[in-house]
C-alpha positions in Angstrom: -97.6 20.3 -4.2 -94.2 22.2 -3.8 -94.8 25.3 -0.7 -93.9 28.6 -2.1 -91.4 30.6 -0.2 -93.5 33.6 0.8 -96.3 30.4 2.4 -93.4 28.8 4.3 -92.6 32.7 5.7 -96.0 33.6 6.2 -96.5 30.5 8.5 -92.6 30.4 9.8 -92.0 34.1 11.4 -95.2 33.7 13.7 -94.1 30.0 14.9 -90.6 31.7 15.9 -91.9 34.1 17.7 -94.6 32.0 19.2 -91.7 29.3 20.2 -88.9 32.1 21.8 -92.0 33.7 23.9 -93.3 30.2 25.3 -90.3 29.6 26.1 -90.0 33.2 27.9 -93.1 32.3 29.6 -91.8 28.8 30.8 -89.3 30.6 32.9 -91.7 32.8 34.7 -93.9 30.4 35.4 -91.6 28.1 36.9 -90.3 30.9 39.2 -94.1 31.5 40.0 -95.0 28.4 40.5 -92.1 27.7 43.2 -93.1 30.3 45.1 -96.8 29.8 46.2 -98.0 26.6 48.1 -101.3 26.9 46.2 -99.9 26.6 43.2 -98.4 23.0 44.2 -101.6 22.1 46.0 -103.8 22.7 42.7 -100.8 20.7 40.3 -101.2 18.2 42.8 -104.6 18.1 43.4 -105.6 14.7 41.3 -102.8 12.9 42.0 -103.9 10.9 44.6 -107.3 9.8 43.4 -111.3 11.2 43.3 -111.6 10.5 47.2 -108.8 12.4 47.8 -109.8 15.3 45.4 -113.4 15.6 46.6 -111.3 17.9 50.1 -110.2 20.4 47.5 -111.7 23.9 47.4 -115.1 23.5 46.0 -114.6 26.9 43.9 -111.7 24.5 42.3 -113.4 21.1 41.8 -115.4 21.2 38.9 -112.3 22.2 37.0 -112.1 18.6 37.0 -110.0 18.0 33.1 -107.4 20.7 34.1 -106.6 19.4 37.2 -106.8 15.8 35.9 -104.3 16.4 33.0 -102.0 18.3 35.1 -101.9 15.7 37.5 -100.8 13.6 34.6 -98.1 15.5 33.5 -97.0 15.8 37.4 -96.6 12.1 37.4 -94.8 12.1 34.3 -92.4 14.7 35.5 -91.7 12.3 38.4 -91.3 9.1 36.2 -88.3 11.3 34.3 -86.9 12.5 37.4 -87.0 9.5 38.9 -88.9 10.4 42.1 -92.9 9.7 42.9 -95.5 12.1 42.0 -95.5 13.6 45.2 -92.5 14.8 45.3 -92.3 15.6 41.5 -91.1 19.3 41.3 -94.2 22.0 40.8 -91.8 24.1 39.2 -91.0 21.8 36.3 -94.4 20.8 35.5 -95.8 24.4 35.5 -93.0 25.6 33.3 -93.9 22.6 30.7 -97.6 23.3 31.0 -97.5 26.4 30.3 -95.5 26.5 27.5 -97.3 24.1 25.9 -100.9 25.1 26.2 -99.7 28.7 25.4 -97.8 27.3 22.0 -101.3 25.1 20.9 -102.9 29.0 21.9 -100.3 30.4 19.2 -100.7 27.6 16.9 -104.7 27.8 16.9 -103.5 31.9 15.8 -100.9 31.2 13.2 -103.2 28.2 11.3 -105.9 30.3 11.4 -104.8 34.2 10.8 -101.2 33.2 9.1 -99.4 36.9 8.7 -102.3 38.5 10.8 -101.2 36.2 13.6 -99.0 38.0 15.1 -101.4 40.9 16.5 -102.6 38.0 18.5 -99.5 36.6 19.3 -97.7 39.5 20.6 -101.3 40.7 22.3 -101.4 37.3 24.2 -98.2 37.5 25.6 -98.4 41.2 26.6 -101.7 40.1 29.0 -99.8 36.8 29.8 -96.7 39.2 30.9 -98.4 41.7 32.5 -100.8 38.7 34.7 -97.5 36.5 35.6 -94.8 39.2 36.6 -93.7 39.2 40.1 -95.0 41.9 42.2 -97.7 42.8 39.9 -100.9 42.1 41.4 -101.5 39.0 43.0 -99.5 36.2 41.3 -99.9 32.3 41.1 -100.2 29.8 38.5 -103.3 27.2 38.4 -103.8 24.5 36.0 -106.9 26.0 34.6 -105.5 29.7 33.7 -103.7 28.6 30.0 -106.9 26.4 29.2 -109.6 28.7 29.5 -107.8 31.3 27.5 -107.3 28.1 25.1 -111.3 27.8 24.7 -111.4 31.5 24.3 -109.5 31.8 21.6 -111.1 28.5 19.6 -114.4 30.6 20.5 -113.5 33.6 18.4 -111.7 31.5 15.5 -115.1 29.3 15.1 -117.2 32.1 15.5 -114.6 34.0 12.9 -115.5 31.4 11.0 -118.7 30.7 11.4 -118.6 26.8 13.1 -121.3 28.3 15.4 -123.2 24.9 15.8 -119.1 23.3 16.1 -118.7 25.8 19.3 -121.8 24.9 20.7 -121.2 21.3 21.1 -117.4 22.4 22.4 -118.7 24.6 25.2 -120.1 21.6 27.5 -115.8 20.2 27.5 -114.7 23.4 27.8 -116.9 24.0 31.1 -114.6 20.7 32.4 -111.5 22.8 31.8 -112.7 26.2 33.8 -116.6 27.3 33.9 -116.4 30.2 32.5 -116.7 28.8 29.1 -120.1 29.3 29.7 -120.0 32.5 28.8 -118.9 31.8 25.5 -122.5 31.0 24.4 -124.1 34.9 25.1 -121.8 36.2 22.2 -124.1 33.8 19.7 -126.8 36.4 20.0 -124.7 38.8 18.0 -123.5 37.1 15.0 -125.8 38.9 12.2 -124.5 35.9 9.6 -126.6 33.7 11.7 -130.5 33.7 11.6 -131.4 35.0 15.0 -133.8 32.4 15.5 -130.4 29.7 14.9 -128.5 31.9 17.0 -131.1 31.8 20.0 -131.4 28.2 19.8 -127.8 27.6 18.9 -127.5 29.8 22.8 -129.6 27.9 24.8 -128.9 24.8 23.6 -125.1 25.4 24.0 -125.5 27.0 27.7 -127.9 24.6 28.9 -125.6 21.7 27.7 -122.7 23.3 29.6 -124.5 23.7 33.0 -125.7 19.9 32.8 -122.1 18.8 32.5 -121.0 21.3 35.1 -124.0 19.7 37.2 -122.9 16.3 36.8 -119.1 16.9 37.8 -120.4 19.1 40.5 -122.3 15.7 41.7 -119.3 13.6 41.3 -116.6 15.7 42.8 -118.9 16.2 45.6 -119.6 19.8 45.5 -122.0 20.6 48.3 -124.6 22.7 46.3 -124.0 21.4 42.4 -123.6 24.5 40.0 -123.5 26.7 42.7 -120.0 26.1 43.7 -118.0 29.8 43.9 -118.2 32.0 46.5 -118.4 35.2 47.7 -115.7 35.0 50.1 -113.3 33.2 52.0 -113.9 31.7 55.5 -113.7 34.3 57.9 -112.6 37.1 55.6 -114.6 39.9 54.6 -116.7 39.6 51.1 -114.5 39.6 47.9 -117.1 42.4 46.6 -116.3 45.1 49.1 -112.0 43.8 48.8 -112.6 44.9 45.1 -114.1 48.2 45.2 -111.4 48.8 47.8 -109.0 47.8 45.1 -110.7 50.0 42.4 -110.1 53.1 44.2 -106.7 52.4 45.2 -104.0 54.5 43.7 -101.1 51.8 42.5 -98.9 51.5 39.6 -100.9 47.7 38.8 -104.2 49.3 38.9 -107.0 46.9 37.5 -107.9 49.3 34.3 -104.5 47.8 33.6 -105.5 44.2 33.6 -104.4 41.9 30.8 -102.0 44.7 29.4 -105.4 47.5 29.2 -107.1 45.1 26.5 -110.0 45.0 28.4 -110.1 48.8 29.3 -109.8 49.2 25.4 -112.6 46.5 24.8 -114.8 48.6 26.3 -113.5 51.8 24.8 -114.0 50.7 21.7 -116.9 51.6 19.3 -119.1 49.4 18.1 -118.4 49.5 14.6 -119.3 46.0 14.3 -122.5 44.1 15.9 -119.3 41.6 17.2 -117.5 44.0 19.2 -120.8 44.7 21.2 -121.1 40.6 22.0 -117.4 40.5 23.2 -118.0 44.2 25.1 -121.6 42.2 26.4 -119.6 38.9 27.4 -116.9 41.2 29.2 -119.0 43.1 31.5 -120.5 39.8 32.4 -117.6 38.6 33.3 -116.2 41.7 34.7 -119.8 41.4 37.5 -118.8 37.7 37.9 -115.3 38.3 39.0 -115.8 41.4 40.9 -118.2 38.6 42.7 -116.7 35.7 43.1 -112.7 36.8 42.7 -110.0 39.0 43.6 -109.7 41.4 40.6 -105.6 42.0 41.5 -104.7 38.4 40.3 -104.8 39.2 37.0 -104.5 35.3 35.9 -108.5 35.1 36.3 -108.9 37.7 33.7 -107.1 35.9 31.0 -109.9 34.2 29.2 -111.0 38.1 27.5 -107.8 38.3 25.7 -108.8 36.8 22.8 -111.8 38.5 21.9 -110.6 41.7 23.4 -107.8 41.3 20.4 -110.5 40.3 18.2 -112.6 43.6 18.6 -109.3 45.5 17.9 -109.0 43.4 15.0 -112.7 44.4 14.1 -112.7 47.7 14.4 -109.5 48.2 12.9 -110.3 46.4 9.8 -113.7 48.5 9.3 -112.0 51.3 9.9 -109.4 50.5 7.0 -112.7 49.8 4.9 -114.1 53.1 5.9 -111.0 55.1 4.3 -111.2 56.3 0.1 -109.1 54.4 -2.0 -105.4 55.6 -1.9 -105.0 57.6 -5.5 -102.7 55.8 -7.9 -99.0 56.9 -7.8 -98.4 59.2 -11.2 
């Protein structure tokens, strides 16, 4: 079956754009990553084996397929360069990771949206920009930041397209990756397509799944208390709580309102036009308690994962406001 033109452009303008601005975003993270020791200790963090991975931070551990696969790629890095994994460059292998989770990001967008893609695209990298520029905020590069904005956006395409019961049995891998795919599993409740009774079950189900795997690689990472791994500060610092207020009232230019490029200041701005947007504003300010908890609301990687449906919404809203307008009168 031959490919019409207008099909190969619809599909080959968003890949373009989605390949020059991975590439973009290679080079800062690269940069990033070469200036941080964290950021090496978390790439490296699974290279030398489960014993040795059981001393990392315990906030960090149960992110147990991120740091896996990224140890992978580290040793791959130092088969090509020729050196061991040790003393494979973190700068390399962040630069490759993250252009590559962020292009299968931009490819889950384009196969999905096609021409509407691009909203997403260009949204994405705006947040993506605006968390990974140099002297904004606090900036480093972990394994887990690209993948948990990768389950957020297969979240809202399946629940776009109504694979509800598909996304519920993803949620438990995508806990593996970073844990707060366990979130993802509240915004059932407001799907109207869905019987509510489906949708409750679908919920529980879903979240209770998640917190058994997270449970079971809290166990075998050796996480001191299993599920109950963050915390609400450092070792002899003061609680991250009272940091972040201090932060809120802080006049600077990289003011949280601002993280992920204002989408999630415009999340919440935005009316509930659709049942939808009130699960992805309900999921946000769940998140927004859990971070103002347990992280440091100036590195604006951690906020990464509400891009997607923060984009969604605006794609929501816009589309029933587009439905609300009379039809345009016919030209004479």
């Amino acid at each position: 079956m031959r490919l019409s033109y207008r099909k190969v452009i619809e599909i080959a303008i968003p890949l373009v754009i989605s390949l020059s601005l991975s590439v973009v975003f290679a080079a800062q993270a690269r940069r990033i990553a070469s200036a941080d020791s964290d950021n090496a200790k978390a790439f490296r963090s699974f290279v030398a084996g489960l014993e040795e991975y059981k001393e990392l931070r315990q906030e960090w551990r149960t992110r147990v397929l991120s740091n896996y696969l990224a140890g992978t790629l580290l040793r791959l890095v130092g088969v090509v360069a020729r050196v061991s994994a040790e003393d494979a460059p973190t700068g390399r292998t962040a630069s490759i990771w993250a252009a590559g989770w962020l292009m299968l990001v931009f490819s889950l967008y384009v196969a999905y949206f096609r021409q509407g893609s691009l909203l997403y695209i260009l949204g994405t990298f705006c947040a993506l920009s605006f968390a990974f520029t140099p002297g904004i905020g606090s900036t480093r590069v972990y394994p887990w930041d690209l993948p948990a904005l990768f389950w957020y956006a297969v979240a809202v395409i399946l629940l776009k397209s109504k694979r509800m019961l598909l996304l519920a049995s993803l949620v438990p891998i995508g806990v593996l990756f970073k844990e707060t795919a366990l979130l993802i599993p509240v915004v059932f409740l407001f799907w109207e397509d869905v019987p509510w009774r489906r949708r409750l079950v679908l919920c529980t189900l879903s979240l209770s799944a998640g917190l058994a795997v997270k449970g079971i690689a809290d166990v075998v990472t050796g996480s001191p208390i299993p599920l109950l791994t963050m915390t609400l500060s450092d070792p002899l610092k003061e609680p991250r709580l009272l940091r972040n207020l201090q932060l809120l009232f802080e006049l600077r230019i990289d003011h949280p309102v601002f993280a992920n490029s204002g989408l999630i200041a415009v999340l919440l701005l935005l009316p509930c036009s659709d049942r939808r947007i009130l699960g992805w504003k309900v999921l946000a300010v769940l998140f927004i308690v859990g971070n103002m908890l347990f992280g440091v609301i100036n590195e604006y990687r951690i906020w990464l994962e509400l891009v997607p449906p923060s984009l969604h919404a605006i794609d929501l809203h816009i589309c029933s406001v587009l439905a609300s307008k009379p039809a345009a009168l016919p030209p004479p």
